[in-house]
C-alpha positions in Angstrom: 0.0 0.0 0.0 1.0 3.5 -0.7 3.6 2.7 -3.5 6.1 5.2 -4.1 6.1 6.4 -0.6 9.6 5.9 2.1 8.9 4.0 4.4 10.9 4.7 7.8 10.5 3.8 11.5 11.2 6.4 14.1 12.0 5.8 17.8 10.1 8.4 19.9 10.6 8.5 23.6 7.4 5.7 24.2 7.5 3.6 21.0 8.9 2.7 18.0 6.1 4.2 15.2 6.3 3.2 11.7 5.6 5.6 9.0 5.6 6.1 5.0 6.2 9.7 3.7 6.5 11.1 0.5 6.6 14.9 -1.4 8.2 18.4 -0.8 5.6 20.9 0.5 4.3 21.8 3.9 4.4 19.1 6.6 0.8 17.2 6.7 0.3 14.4 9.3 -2.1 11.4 8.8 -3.4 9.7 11.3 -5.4 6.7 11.0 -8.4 5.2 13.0 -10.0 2.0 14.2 -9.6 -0.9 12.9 -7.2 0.3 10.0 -3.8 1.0 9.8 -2.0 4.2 7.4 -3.3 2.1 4.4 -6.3 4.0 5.0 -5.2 7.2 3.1 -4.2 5.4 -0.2 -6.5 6.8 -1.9 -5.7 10.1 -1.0 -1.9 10.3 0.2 -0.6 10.6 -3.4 -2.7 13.8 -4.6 -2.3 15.2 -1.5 1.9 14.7 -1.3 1.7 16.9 -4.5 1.1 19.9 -2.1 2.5 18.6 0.8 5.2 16.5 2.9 2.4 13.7 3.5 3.5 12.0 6.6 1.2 8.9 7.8 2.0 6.6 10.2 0.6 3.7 11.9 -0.3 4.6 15.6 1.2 3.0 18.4 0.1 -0.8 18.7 -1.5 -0.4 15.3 -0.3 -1.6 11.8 3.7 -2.3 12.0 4.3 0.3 15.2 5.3 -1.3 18.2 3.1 -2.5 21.0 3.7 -1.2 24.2 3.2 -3.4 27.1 -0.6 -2.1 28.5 -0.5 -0.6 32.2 -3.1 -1.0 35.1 -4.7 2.8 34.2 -3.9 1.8 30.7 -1.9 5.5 30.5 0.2 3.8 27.7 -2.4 3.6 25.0 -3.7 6.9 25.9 -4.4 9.8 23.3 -1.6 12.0 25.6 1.2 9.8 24.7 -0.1 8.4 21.1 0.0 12.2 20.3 3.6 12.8 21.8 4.7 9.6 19.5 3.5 11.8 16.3 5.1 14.9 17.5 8.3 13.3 18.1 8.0 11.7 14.7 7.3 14.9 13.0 10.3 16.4 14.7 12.8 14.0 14.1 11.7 14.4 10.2 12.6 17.9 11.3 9.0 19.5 11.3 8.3 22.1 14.6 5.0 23.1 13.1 2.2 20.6 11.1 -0.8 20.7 9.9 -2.7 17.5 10.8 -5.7 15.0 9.4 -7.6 12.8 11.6 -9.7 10.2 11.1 -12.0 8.2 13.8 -8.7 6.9 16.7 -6.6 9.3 15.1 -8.4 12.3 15.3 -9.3 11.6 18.7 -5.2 11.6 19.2 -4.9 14.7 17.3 -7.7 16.4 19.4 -5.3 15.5 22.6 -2.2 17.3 20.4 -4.0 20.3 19.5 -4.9 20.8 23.3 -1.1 19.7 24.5 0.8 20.9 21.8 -0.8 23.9 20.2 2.3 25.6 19.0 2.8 22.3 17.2 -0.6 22.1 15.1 -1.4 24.5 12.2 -4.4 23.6 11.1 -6.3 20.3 12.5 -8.7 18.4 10.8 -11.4 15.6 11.8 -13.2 13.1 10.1 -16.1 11.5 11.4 -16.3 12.3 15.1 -17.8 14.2 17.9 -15.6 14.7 21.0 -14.8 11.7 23.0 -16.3 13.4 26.5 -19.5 14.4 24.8 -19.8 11.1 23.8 -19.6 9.6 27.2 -21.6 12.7 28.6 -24.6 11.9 25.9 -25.0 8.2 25.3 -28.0 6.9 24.8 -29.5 3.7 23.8 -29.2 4.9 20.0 -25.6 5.4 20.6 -25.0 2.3 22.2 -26.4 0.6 19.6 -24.7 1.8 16.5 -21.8 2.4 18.8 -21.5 -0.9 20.3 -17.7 -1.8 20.0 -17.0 1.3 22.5 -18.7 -0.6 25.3 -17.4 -4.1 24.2 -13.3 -3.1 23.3 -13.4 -1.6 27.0 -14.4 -4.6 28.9 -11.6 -6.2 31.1 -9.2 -8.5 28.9 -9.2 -10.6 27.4 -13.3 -10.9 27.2 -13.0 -8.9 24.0 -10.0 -9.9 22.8 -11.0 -13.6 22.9 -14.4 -12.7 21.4 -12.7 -10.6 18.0 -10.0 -13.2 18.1 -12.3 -15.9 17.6 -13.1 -14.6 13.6 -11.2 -11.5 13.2 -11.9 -11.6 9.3 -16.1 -11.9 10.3 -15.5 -9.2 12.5 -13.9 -6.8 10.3 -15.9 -7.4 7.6 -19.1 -7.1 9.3 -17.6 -3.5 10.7 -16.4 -2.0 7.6 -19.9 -2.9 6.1 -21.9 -1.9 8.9 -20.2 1.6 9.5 -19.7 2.6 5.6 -22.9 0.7 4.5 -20.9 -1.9 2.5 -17.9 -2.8 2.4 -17.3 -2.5 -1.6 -15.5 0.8 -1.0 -12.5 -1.0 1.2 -10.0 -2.9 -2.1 -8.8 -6.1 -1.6 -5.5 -4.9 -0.6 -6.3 -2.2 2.4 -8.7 -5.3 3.6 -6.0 -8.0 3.3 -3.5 -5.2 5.5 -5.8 -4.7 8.2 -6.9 -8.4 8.5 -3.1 -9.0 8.9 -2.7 -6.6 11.7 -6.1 -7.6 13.3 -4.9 -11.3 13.5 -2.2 -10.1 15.6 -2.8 -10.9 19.0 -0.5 -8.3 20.8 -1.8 -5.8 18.1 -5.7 -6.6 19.0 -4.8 -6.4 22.4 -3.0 -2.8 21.7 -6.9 -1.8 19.9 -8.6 -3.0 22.9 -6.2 -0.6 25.1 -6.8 2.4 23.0 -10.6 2.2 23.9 -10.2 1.6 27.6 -7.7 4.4 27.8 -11.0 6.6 26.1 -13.5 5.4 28.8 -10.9 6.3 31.7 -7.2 8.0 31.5 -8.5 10.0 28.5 -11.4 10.9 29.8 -9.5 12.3 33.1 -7.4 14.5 31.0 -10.4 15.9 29.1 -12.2 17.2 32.3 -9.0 18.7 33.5 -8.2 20.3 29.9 -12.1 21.4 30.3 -11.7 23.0 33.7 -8.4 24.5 32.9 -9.9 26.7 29.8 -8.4 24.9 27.4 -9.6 24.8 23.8 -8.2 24.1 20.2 -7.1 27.8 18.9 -6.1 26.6 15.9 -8.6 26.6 12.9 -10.8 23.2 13.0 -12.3 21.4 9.7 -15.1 19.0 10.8 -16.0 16.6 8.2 -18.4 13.6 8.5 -20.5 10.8 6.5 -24.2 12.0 6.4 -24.9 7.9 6.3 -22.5 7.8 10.0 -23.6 7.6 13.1 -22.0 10.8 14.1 -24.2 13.0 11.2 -26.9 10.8 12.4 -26.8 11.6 16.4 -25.3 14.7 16.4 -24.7 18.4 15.6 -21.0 17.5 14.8 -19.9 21.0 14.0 -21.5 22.6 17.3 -20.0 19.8 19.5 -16.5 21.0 18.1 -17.7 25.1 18.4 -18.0 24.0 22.3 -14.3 23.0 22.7 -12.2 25.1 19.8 -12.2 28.1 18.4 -13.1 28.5 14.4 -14.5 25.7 13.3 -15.8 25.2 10.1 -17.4 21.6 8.4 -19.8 19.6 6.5 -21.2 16.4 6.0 -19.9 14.2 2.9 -22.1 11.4 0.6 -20.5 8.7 2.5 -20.5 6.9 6.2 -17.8 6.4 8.5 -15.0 5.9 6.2 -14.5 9.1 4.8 -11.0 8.5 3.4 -12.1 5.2 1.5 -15.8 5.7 0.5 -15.6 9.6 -0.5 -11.8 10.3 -1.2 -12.7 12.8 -4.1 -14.8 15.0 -1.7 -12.3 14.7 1.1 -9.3 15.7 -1.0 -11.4 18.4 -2.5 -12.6 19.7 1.5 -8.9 19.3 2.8 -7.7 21.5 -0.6 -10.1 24.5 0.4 -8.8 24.2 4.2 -5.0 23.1 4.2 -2.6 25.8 3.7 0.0 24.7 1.6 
């Protein structure tokens, strides 16, 4: 996936994060969600590195970074340190200041960076989400039911782990098509790369952590950022599927006006997948906002 592009693995101060990058502009970060890897953006990442020094990653525990060994308050698959891997990355590439892209996980981590590193980020943008706190402040039994893998992945292991681990392939299938509406927009290549990483037990296990770390360290570090005043100054793109949960449930552009400054957004043709299912409107949305 993503032919043409370095690939390079950088050793940050928590983990060991494996990337691809490619082109000569401005520095852009990718950042990937749940339960994909960087070959998420391949339908994107070469127009884009025509503007930009595309950067995109795997998070840590996802893809081919390294798993960290999960703690009691699981603080090491937390969106505090997953964004301090990406920062470290993009300096060791020798960028102080980004622009980011986030989708689903990895806007959830670039949220986190834009509140503990705001020098760092330019521009953020988000696909296809609503805060994690309002999320947790505002579920429902609608929410719980679309949403239904944020209340399994954050069950005690390895209840979860044993269940996906069971069928991985059935389980990611039936998640791609539920969330996007099919799964005809996913090629048979990005589905065979996160299969692979999926049937890796210490890289399930890493997935798992991410979404306990949402329902408790990350959620401790929101309230405090809340009470402290803090809020994204940098400008904020909002994009998400009309067809997703998110467009569905909520007023995804006002969630984001509560915690950030100038936000701006719409929702795309598509569902959860943005990058996958409506890469021509999502390159053409990230044009208008980016600076390059």
């Amino acid at each position: 996936m993503l032919d043409g592009f370095e690939r390079r693995r950088v050793a940050t101060g928590g983990a060991e994060i494996s990337l691809v990058v490619s082109g000569a502009g401005p520095p852009l970060l990718l950042l990937h969600g749940f339960p994909q890897t960087r070959a998420i953006w391949h339908k994107m990442a070469p127009a884009l590195a025509e503007r930009f020094t595309v950067v995109a990653p795997d998070l840590r525990g996802y893809g081919e970074s390294e798993r960290v060994a999960s703690v009691p308050d699981h603080a090491s698959q937390s969106k505090r340190v997953m964004a301090q891997d990406q920062v470290e990355v993009m300096q060791a590439l020798g960028f102080e200041r980004f622009q980011v892209v986030g989708h689903d996980r990895g806007a959830r981590v670039a949220h986190r960076m834009a509140l503990d590193h705001p020098g760092r980020v330019r521009r953020l943008a988000v696909l296809d989400i609503v805060p994690t706190l309002k999320i947790f402040e505002s579920v429902d039994q609608r929410l719980a039911t679309v949403y239904y893998h944020w209340f399994l992945l954050i069950q005690p292991a390895p209840l979860p782990e044993h269940v996906i681990g069971l069928d991985p392939e059935f389980f990611l299938r039936r998640t791609l098509a539920s969330w996007g509406g099919n799964a005809e927009f996913v090629t048979p290549e990005a589905f065979a790369e996160y299969l692979r990483a999926l049937r890796d037990p210490a890289a399930l296990h890493a997935m798992c952590e991410d979404y306990r770390a949402a329902a408790s360290i990350d959620l401790e570090h929101d309230r405090a950022s809340r009470t402290a005043g803090e809020r994204v100054r940098c400008p904020l793109l909002a994009l998400w599927g009309e067809r997703g949960a998110m467009g569905r449930l909520y007023d995804v552009a006002a969630t984001w006006r509560d915690v950030a400054d100038d936000v701006g957004g719409r929702a795309l043709g598509c569902g959860h997948f943005l990058p996958e299912e409506a890469p021509d409107e999502t390159l053409a949305a990230l044009r208008d906002f980016l600076q390059a």
